[in-house]
C-alpha positions in Angstrom: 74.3 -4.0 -71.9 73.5 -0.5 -69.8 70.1 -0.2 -68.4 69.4 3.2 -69.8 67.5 5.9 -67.1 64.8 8.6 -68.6 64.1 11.7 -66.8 60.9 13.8 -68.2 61.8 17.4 -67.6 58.2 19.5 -66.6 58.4 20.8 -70.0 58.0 17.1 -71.4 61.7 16.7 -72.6 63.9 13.8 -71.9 67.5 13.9 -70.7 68.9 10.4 -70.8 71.6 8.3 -69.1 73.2 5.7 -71.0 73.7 4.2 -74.2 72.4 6.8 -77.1 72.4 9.4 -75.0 74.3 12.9 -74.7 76.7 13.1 -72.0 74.1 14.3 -68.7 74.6 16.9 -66.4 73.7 17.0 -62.7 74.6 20.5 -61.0 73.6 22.4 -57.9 75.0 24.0 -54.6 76.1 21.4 -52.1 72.8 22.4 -49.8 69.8 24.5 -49.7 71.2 28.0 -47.9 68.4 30.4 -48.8 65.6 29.4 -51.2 66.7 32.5 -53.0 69.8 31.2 -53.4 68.7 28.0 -55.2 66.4 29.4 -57.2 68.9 32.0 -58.4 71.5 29.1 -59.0 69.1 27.4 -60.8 67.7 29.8 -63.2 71.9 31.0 -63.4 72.9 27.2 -64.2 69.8 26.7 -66.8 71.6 29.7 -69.1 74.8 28.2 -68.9 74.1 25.2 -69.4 70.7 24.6 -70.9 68.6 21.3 -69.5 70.7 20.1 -67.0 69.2 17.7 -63.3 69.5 20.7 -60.2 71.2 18.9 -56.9 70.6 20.3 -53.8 70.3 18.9 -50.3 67.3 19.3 -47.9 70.5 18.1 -44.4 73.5 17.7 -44.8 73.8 14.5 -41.6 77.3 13.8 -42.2 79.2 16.9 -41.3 82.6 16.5 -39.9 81.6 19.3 -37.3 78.3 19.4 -34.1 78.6 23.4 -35.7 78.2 23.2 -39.2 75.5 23.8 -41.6 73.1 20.9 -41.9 70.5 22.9 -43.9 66.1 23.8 -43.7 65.8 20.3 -42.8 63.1 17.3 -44.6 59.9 19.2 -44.6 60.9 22.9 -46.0 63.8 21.6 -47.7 61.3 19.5 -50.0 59.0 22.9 -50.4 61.6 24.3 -51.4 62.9 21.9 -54.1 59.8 21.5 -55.3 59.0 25.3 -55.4 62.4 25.2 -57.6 61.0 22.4 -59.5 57.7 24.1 -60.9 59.3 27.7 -61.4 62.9 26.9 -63.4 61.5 23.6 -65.1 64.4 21.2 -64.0 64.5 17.5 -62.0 65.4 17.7 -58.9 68.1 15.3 -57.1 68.6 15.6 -53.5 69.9 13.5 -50.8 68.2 10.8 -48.6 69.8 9.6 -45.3 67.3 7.8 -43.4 64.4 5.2 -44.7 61.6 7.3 -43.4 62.7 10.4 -45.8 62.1 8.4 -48.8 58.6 8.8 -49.8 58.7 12.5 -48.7 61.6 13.3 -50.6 60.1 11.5 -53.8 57.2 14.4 -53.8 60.1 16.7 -54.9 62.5 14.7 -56.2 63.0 12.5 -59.3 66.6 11.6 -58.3 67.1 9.7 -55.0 71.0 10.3 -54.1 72.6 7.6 -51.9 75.3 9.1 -50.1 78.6 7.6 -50.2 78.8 6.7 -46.7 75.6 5.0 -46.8 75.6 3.1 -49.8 75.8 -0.7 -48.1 72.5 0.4 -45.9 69.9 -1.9 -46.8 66.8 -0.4 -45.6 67.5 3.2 -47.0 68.5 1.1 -50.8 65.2 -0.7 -50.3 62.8 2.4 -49.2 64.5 4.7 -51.8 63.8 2.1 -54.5 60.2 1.5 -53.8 59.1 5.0 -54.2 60.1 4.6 -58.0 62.0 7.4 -58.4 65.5 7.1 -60.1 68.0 6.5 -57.4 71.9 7.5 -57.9 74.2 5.4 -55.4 77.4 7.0 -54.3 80.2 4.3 -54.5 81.7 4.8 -50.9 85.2 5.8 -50.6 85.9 2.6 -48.9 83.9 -0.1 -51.4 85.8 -1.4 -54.4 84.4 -0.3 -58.0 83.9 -4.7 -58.5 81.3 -4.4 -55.8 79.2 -1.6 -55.6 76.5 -3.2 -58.3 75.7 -5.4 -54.6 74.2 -2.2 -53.6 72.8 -1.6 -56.9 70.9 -5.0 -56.7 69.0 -4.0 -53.3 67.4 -1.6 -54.9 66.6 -3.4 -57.8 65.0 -6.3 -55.3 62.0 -3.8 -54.9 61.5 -4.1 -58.7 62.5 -0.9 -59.4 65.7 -0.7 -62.3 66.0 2.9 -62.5 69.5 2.8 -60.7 72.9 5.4 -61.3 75.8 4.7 -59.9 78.6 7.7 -58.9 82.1 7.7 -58.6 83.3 10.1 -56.1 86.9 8.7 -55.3 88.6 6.6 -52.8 90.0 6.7 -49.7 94.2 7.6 -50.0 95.8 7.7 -46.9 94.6 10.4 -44.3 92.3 13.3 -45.2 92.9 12.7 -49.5 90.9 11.0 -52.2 91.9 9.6 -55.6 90.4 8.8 -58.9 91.3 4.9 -60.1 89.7 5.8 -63.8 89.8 1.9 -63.8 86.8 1.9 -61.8 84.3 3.7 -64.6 84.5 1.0 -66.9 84.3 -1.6 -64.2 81.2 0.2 -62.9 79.8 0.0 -65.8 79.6 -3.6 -66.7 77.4 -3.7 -63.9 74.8 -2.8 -66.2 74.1 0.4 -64.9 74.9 4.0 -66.3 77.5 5.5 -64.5 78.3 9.4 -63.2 81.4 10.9 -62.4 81.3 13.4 -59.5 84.1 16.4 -60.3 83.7 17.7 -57.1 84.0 15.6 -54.3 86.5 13.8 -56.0 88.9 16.9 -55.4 88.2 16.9 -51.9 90.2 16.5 -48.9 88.2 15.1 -45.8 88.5 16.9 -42.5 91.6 18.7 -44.7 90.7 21.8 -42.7 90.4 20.2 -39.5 86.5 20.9 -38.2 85.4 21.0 -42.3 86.9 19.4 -45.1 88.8 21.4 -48.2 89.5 20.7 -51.5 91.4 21.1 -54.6 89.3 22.7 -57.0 92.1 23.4 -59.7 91.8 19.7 -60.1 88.0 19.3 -61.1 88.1 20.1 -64.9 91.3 17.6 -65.3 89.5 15.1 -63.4 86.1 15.5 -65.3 87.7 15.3 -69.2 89.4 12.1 -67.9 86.4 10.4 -66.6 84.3 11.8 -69.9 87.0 10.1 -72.4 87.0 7.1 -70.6 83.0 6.9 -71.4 80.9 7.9 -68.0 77.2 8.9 -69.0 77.2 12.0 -67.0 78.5 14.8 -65.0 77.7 15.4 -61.4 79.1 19.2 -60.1 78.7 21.2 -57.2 78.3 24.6 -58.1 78.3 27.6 -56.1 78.3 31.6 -57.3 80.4 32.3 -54.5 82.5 28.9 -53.1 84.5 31.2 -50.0 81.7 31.8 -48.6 79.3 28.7 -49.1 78.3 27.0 -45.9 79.2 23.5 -46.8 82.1 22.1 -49.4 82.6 25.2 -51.0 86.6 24.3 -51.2 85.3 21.6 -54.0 83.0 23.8 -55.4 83.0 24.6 -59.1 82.4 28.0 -59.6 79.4 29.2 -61.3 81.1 31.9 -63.8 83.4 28.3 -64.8 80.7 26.3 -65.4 79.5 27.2 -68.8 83.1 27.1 -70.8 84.0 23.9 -68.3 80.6 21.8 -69.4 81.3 22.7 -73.3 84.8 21.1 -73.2 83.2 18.4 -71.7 80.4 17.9 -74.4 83.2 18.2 -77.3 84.8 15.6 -75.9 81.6 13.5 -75.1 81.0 14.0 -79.0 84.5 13.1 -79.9 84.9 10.0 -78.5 81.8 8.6 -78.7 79.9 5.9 -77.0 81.9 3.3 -75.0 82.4 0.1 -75.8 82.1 -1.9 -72.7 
């Protein structure tokens, strides 16, 4: 049995995660570079897409690189999102990397992301989880699918139960990921409803020595396998311009793919139905 999560758009709608719900989409450029540039994304992503949860991050902290992009940083990065918030009408999922961000990214946010290298951190689970927004754990690259729900369970020690959990690949050797499709399913018995990430499951760590790169011809592939094999939703990054993006746009789906790419993926979300585990 899936614990199912409810968002309330500002419009009052619902999009849903889990069982009797339509396959969810989460979206957005890897960080904030301009806020011009997210609220364009946004407002470009909306008409593709229709309701959909915008991602952005506020800092990027793990950067392979001193020199790269980090983003506006906690306090204008959550202006920002929630400037984004009130003007497109979507949720808003950013990134959290240290305890003391949590209640300030909640007056933004109503998706608490996890990220993948800091899903066994106890403190950040617990702080994340008592603001009572919905929090999304990224399975690290380096933690089996059979024991991510540990993670899962620190958050839900705070009382809260609104919990995602992402696959976003494993480690395969030096600087390259792969997708065990084994580990949706398994993820899911965990009770929770789980999200596939297209994007940084095609990437190649420090694959371009001071940044990482990617294999982008690989995302849509990736995606209609995870959809078939039952995930509850869709996490993308999304840029109108990956080349020149200032972090991971090598993985980047581009934005003038996105609308055919998320229809496939709603055919086949209708075609095969609700899973059975």
């Amino acid at each position: 049995m899936v614990r199912n999560v409810e968002l309330r758009t500002p419009d009052g709608a619902t999009i849903g995660f889990g069982e009797g719900f339509p396959l969810a989409l989460i979206a957005g450029p890897c960080v904030i570079e301009s806020e011009d540039h997210v609220h364009r994304l946004a407002r470009e992503i909306a008409r593709a897409v229709g309701r959909f949860v915008f991602k952005a991050s506020y800092d990027k902290a793990n950067r392979s690189s001193i020199a790269s992009y980090r983003g506006p940083g906690l306090k204008e990065g959550v202006r920002i999102l929630a400037e984004v918030k009130r003007e497109a009408g979507v949720p808003i999922l950013t990134d959290i990397h240290e305890p003391s961000h949590a209640e300030v990214a909640a007056e933004a946010a109503d998706i608490l992301q996890i990220p993948a290298f800091l899903c066994r951190q106890t403190d950040l689970l617990v702080a994340a989880g008592r603001t009572g927004r919905v929090v999304n754990i990224k399975k690290g690259q380096f933690v089996a699918p059979q024991d991510i729900h540990l993670a899962a369970e620190k958050v839900a020690s705070t009382g809260n139960e609104k919990i995602l959990l992402t696959e976003r690949g494993t480690v395969f050797g030096y600087r390259n990921l792969v997708v065990d499709l084994r580990a949706l399913p398994i993820m899911r018995k965990a009770g929770r409803p789980v999200v596939f990430d297209a994007t940084h499951s095609v990437q190649l760590p420090g694959g371009a020595g001071g940044t990482s790169s990617g294999e982008p011809e690989f995302i849509e592939p990736l995606a209609r396998a995870a959809v078939a094999a039952g995930v509850d939703a869709v996490f993308v990054e999304v840029h109108d311009d990956p080349p020149r993006a200032l972090s991971d746009g090598a993985n980047a789906l581009r934005l003038d793919f996105l609308q055919r790419f998320w229809r496939r993926l709603q055919a086949i979300d209708r075609l095969v139905g609700a899973p059975d585990f």
